[in-house]
Backbone as a printed PyTorch tensor [residue, N CA C, xyz], in Angstrom:
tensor([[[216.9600, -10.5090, 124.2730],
         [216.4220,  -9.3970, 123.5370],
         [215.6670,  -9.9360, 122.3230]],

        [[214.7940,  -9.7910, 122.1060],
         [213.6840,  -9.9850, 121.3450],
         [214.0660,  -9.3620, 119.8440]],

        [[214.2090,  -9.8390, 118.3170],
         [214.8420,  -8.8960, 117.1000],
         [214.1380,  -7.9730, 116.8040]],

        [[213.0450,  -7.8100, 117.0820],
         [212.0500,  -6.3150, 117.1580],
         [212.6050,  -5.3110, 117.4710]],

        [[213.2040,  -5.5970, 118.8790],
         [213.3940,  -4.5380, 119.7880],
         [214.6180,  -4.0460, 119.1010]],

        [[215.2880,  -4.3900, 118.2380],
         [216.4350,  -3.4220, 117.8580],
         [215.9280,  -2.3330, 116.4760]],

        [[214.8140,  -2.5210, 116.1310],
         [214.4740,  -1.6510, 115.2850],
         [213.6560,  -0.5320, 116.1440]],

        [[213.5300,  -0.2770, 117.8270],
         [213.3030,   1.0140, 118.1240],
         [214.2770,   1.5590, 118.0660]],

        [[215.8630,   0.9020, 117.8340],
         [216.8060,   2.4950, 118.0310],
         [217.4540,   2.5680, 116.8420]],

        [[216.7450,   1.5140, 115.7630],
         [217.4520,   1.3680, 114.5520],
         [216.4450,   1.5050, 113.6590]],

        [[216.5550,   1.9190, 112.0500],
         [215.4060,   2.0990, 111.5000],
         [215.2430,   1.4090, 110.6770]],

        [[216.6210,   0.5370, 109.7500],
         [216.8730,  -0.2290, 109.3900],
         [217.4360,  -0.9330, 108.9080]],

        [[218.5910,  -2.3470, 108.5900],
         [219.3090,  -3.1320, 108.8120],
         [220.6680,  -2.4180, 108.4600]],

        [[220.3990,  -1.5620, 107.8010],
         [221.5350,  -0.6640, 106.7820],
         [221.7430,   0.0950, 108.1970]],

        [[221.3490,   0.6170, 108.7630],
         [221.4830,   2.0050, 110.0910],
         [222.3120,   0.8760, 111.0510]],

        [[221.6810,  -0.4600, 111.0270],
         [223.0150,  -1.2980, 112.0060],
         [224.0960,  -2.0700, 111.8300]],

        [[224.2040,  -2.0620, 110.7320],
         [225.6030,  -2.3310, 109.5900],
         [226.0890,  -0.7820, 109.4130]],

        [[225.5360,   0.0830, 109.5220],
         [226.0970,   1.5430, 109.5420],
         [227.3770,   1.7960, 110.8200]],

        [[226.4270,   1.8030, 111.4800],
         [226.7390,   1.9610, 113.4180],
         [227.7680,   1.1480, 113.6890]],

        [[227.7830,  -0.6410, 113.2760],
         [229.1120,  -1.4780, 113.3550],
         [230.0250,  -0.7090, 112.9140]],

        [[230.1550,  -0.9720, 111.2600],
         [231.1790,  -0.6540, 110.7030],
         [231.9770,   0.9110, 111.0470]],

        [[230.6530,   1.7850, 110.6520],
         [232.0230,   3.5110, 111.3120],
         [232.2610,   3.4240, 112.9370]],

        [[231.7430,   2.7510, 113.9040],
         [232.3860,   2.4620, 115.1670],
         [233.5670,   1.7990, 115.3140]],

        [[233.8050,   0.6500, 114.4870],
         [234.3660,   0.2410, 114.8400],
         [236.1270,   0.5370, 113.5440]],

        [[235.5380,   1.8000, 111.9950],
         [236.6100,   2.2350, 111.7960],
         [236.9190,   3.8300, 112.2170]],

        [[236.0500,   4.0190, 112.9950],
         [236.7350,   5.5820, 114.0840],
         [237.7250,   4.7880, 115.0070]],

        [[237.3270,   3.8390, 115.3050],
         [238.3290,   3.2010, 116.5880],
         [240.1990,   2.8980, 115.8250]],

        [[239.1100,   2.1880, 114.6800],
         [240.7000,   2.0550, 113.8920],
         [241.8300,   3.1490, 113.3730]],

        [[240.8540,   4.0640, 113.4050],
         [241.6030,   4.9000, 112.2350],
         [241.9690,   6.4770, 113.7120]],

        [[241.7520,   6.2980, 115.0180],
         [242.1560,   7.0190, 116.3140],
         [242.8940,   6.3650, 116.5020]],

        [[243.4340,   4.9980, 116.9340],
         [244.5410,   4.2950, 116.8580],
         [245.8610,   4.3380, 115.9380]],

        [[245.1040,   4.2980, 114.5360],
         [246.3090,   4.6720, 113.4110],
         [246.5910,   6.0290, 113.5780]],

        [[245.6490,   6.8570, 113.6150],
         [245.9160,   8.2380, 113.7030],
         [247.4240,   8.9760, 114.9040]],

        [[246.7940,   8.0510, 115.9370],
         [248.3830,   7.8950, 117.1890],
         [249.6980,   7.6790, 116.2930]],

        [[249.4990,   6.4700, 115.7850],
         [250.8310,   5.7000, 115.0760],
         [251.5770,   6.5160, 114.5940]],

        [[250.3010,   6.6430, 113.5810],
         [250.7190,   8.1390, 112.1460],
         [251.6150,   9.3950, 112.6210]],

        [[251.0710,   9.3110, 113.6710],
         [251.4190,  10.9400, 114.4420],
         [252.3130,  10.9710, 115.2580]],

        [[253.2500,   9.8440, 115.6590],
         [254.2800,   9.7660, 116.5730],
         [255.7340,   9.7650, 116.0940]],

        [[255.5100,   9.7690, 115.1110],
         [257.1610,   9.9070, 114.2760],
         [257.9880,   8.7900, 114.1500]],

        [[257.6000,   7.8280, 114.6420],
         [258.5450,   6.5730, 114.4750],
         [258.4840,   6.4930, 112.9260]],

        [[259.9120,   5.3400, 113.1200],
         [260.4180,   5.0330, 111.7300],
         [259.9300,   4.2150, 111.6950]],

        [[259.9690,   3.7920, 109.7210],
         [258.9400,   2.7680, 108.9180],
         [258.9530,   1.6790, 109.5740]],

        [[260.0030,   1.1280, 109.9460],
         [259.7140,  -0.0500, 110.5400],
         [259.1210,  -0.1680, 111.9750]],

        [[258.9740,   1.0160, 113.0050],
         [258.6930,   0.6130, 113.8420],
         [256.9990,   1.2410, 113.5000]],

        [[257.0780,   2.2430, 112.9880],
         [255.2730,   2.4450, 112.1910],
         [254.4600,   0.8870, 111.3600]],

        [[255.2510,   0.3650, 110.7540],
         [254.7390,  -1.0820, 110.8190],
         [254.5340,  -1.9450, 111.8060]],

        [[255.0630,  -2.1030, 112.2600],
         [255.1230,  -2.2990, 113.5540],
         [253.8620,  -2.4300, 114.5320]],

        [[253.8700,  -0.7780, 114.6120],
         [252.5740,  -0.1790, 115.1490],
         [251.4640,  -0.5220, 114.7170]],

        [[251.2890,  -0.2880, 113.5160],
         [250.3970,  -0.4110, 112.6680],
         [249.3340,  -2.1570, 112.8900]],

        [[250.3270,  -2.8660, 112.8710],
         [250.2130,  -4.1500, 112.8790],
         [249.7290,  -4.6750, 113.8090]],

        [[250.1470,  -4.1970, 115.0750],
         [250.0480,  -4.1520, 116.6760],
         [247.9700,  -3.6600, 116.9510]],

        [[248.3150,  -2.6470, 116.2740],
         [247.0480,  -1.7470, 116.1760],
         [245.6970,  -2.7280, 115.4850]],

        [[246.1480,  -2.9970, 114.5200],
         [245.3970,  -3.6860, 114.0340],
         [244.8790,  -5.0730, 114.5160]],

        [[245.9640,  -6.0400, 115.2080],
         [245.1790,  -7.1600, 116.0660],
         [244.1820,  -6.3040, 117.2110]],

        [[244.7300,  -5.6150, 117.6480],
         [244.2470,  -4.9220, 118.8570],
         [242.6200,  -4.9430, 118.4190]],

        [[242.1770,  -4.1050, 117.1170],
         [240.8420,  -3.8360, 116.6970],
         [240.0120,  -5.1400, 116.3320]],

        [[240.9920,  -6.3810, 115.8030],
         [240.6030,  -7.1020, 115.2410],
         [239.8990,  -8.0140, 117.0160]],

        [[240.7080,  -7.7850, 117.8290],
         [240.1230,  -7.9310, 119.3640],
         [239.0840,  -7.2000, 119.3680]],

        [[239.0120,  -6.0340, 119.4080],
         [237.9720,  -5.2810, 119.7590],
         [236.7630,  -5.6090, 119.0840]],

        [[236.8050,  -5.7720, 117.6730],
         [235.6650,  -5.8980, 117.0050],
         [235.2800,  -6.9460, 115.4830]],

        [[235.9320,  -8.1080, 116.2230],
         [236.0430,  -9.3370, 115.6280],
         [234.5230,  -9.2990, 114.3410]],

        [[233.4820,  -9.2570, 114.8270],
         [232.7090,  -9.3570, 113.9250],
         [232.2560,  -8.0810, 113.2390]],

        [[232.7190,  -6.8880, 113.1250],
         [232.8460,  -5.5910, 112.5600],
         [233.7420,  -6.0520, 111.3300]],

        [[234.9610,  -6.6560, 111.8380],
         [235.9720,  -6.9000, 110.8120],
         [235.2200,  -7.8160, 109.9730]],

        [[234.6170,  -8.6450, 110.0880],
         [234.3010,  -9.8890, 109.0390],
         [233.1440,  -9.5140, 108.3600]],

        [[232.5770,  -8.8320, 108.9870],
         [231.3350,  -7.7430, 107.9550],
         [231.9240,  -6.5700, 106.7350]],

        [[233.0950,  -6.0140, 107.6130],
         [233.9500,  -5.5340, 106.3980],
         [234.1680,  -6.1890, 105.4810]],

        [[234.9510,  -7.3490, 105.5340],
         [235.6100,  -7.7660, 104.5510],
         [234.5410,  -8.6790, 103.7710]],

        [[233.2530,  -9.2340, 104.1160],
         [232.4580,  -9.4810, 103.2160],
         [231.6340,  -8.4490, 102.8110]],

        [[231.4370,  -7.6250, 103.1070],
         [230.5940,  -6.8160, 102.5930],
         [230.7450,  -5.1700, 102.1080]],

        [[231.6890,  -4.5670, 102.3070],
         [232.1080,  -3.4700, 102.2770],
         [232.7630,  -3.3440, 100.7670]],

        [[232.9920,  -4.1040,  99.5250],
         [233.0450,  -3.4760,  98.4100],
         [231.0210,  -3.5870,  97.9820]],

        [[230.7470,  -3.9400,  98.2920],
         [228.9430,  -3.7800,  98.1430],
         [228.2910,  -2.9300,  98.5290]],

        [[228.6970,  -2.5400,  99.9790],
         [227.8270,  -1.6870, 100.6420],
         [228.6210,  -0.2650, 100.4570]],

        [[229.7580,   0.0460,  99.8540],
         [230.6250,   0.8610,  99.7900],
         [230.3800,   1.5890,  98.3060]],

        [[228.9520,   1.0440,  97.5180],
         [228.4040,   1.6540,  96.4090],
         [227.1600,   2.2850,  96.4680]],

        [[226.8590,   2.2100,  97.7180],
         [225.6920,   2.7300,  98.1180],
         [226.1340,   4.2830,  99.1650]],

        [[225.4770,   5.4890,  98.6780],
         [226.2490,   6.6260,  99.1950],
         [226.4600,   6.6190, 100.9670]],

        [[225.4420,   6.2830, 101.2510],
         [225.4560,   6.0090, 102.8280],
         [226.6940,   5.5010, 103.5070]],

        [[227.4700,   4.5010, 102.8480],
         [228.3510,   3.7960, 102.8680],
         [230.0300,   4.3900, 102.0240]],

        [[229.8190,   5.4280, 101.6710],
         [230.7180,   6.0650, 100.5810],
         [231.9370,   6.2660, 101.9760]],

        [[231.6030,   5.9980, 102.6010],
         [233.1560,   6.7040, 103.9020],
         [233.6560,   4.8850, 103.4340]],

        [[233.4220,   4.3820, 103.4420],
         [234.3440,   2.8090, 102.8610],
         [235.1880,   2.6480, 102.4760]],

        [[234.9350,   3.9650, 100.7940],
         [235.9110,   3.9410, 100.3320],
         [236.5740,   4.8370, 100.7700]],

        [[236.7800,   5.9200, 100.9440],
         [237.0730,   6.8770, 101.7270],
         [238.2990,   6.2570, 102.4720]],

        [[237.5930,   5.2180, 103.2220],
         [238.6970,   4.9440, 104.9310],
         [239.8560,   3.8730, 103.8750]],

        [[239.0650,   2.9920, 103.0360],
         [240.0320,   2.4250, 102.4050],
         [241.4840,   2.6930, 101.3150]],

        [[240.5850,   4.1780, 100.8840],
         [242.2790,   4.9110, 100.0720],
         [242.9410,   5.5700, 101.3700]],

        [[242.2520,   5.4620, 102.2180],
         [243.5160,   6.5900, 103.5590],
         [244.4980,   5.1300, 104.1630]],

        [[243.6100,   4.2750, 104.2180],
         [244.4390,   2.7480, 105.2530],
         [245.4940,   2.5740, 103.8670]],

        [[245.2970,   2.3320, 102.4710],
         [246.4650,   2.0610, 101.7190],
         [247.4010,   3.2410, 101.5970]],

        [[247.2170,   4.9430, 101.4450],
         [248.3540,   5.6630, 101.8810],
         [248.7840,   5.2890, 102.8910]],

        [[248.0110,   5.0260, 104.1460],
         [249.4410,   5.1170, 105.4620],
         [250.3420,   3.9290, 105.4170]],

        [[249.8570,   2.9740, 104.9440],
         [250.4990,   1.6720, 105.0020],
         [251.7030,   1.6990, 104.0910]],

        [[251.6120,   1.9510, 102.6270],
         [252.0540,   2.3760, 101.3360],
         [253.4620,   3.1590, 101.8400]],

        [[253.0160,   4.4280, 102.6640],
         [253.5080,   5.3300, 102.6940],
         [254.5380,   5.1120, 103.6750]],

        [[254.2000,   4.4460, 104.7340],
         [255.1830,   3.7130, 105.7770],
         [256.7060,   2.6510, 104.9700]],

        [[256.0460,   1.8150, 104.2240],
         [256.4170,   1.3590, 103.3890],
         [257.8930,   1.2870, 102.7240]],

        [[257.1410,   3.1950, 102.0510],
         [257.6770,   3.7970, 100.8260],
         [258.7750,   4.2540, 101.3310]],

        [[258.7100,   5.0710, 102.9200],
         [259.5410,   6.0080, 103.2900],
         [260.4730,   4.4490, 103.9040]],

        [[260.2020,   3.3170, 104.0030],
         [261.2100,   2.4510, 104.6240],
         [261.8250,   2.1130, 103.5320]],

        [[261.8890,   2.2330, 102.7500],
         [262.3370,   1.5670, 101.5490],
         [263.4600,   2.3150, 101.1150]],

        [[262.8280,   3.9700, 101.0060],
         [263.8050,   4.8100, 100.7240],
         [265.1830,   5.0750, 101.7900]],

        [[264.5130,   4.8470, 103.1410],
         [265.6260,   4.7610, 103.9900],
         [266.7350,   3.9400, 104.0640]],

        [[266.3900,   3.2250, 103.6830],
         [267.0540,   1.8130, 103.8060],
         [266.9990,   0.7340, 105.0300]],

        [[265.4450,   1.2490, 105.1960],
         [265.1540,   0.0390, 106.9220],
         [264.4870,  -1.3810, 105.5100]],

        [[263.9920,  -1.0210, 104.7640],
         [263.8270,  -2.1990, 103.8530],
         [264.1470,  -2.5210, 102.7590]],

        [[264.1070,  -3.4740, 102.2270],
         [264.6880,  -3.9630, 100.8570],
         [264.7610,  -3.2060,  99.8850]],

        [[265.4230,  -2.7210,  99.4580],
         [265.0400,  -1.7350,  97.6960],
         [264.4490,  -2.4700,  96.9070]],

        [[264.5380,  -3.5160,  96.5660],
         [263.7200,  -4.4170,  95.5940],
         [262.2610,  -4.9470,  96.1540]],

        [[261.8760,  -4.4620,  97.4670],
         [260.5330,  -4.9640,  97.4200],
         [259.8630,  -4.1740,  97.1900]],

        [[258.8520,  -4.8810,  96.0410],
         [257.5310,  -4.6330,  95.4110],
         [256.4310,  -3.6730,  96.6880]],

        [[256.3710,  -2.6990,  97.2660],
         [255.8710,  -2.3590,  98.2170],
         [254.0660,  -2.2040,  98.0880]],

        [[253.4260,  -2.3710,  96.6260],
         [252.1060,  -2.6450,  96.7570],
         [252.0960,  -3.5900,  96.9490]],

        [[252.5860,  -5.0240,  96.3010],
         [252.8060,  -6.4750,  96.6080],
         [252.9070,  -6.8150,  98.5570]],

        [[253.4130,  -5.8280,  99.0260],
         [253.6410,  -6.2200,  99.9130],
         [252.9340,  -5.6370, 101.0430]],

        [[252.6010,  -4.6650, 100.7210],
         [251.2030,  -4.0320, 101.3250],
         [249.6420,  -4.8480, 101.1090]],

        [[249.9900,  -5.5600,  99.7060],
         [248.3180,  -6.5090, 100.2050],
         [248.7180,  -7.3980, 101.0610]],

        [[250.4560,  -7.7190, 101.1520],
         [250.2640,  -9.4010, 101.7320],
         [250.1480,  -9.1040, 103.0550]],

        [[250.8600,  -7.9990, 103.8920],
         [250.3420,  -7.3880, 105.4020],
         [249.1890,  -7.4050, 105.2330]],

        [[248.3540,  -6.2220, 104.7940],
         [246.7270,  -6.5700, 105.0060],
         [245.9240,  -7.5520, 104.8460]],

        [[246.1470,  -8.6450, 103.8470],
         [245.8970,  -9.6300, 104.0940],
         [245.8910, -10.3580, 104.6110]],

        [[246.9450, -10.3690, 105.3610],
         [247.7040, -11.6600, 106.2300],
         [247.1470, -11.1510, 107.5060]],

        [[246.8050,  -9.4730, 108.1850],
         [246.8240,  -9.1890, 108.9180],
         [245.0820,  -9.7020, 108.9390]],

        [[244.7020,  -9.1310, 108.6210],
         [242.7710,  -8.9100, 108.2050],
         [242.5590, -10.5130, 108.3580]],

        [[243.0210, -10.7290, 107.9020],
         [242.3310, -12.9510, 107.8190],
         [241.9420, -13.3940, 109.0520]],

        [[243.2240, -13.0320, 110.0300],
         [242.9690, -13.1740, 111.3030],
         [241.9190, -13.5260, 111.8520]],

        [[240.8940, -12.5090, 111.8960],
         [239.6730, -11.8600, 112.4470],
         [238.6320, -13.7170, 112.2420]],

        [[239.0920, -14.5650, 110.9810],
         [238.6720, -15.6660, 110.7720],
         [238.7790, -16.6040, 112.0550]],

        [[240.0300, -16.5470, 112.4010],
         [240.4120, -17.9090, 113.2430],
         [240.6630, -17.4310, 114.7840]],

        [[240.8190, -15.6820, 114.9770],
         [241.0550, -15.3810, 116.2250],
         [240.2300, -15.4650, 117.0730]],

        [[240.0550, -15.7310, 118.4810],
         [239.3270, -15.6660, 119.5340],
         [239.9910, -14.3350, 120.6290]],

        [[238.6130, -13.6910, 120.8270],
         [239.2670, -12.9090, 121.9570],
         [239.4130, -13.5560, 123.6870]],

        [[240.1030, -13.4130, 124.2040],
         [240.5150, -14.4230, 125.5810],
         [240.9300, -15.5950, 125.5000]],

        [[241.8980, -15.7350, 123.8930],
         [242.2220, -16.9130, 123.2900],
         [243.5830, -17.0830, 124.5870]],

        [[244.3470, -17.9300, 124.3850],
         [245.6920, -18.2540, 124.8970],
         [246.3320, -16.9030, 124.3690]],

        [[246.4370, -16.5160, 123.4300],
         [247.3370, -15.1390, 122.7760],
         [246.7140, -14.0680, 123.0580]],

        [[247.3220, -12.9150, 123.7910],
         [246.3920, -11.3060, 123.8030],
         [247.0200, -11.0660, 122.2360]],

        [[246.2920,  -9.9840, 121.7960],
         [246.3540,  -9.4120, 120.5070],
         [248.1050,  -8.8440, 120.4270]],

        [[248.2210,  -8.2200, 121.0440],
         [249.9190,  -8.1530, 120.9530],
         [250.7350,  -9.0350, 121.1200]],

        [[250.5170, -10.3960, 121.6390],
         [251.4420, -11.4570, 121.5170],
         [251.1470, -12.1000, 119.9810]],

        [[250.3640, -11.9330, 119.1530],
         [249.3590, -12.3600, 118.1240],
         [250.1740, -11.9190, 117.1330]],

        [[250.7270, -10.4070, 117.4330],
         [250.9400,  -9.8410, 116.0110],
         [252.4820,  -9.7410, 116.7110]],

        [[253.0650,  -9.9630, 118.0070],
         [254.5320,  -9.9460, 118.1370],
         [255.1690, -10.7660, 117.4000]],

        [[254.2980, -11.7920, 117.5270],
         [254.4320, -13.4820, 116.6870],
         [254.8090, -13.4970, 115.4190]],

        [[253.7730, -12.4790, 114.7480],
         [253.1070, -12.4640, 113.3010],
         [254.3070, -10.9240, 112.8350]],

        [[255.0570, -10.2840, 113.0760],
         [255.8490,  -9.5460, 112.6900],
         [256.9940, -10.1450, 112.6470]],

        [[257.5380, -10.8380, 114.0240],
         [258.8700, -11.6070, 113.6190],
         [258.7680, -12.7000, 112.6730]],

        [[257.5260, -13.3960, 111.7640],
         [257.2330, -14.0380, 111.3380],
         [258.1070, -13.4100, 109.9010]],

        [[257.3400, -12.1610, 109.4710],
         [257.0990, -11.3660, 108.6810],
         [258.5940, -10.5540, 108.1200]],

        [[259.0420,  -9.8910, 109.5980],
         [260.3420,  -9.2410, 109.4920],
         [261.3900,  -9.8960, 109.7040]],

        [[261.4710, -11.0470, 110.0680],
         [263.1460, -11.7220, 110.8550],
         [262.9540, -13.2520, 109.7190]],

        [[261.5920, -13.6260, 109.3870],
         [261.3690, -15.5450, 108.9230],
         [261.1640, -15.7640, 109.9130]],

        [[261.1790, -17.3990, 109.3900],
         [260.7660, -18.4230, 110.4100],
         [262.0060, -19.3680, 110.4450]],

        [[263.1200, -19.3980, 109.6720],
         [264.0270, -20.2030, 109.9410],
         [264.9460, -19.6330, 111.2630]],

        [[265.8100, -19.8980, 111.9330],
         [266.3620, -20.1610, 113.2250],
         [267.1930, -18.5510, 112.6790]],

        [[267.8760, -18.0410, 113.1680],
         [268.9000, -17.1200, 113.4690],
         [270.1940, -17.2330, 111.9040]],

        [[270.7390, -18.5260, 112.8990],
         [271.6560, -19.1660, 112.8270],
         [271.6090, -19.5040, 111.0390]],

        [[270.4940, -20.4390, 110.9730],
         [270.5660, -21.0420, 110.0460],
         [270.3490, -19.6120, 108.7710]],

        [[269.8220, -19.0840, 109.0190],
         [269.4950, -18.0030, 107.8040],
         [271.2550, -17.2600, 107.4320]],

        [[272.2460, -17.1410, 108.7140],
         [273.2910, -16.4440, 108.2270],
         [274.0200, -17.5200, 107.8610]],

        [[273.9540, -18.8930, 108.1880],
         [274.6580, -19.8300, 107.4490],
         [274.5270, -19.7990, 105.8170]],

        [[273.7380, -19.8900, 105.5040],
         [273.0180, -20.0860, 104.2370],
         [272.9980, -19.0250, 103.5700]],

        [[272.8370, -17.5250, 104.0850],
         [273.6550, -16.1970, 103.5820],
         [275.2350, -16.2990, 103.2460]],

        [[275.6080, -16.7210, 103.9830],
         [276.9600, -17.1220, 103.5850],
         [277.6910, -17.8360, 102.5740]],

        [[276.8400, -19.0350, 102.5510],
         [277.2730, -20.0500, 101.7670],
         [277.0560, -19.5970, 100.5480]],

        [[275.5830, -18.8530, 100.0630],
         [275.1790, -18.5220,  99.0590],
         [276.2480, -17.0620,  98.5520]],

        [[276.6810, -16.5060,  99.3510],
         [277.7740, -15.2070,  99.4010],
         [278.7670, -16.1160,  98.4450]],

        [[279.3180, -17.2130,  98.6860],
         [280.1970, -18.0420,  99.1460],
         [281.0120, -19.0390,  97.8130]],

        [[279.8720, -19.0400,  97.0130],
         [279.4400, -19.7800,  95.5480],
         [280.0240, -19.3200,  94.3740]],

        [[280.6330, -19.7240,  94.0210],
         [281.5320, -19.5280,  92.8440],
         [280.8940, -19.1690,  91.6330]]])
């Protein structure tokens, strides 16, 4: 395809940075919208959430990396005003998942839950850097990985209730 030819269905560079980005956060935010809407508890709405999100980061690997370089820029220009928009709705649901786990008692009372809401999105979003789609990992083995990472550690079972113990244990 010749780069001409994309300015007959485009008018200009902004209309195809337009078209990426809300395609590919309608996709995100019909996906979250499921999550949102199914009633699971905080932890398994994280969960979801997380799941959801490699999934898109599959779907639209270079959508995501145009976001994240460019979307506090282009998100000052009115055309672009749904940016911010999608970005205070993605920190309520996340926040809010969070908040209500916290209060339940599926998570820590002492965690910092904005602290810990950038380090998911962060940790989750980076991805999009190093992932390949038709890599060795489908997107749900990616983030099955990356939750028990997140929710369980990385030390062994074993060794974490040893060391709970011992520290119980201490005079």
């Amino acid at each position: 395809m010749l780069a001409g030819s994309l300015y007959y269905h485009f008018d200009s560079k902004e209309s195809m940075v337009d078209e990426i980005l809300s395609t590919f956060l309608n996709e995100l935010w019909a996906g979250y919208d499921a999550v949102l809407g199914a009633g699971l508890g905080p932890r398994e709405t994280v969960e979801a959430l997380v799941t959801e999100s490699f999934r898109e980061i599959d779907r639209h690997r270079a959508a995501v990396a145009i976001y994240q370089k460019e979307s506090q820029h282009l998100s000052t220009q009115p055309r672009f005003r749904y940016l911010t928009e999608s970005r205070g709705r993605f920190e309520r649901a996340w926040l809010g998942a969070l908040e209500r786990g916290v209060a339940e008692g599926v998570f820590r009372a002492d965690l910092d839950i904005r602290l810990a809401y950038r380090f998911l999105r962060d940790t989750v979003w980076v991805a999009a850097s190093w992932y390949r789609p038709g890599g060795r990992h489908s997107p749900e083995e990616i983030a099955r990985q990356y939750l028990s990472m997140v929710l369980d550690g990385i030390t062994p079972r074993d060794d974490r209730r040893d060391r709970t113990q011992r520290e119980t244990q201490r005079p």
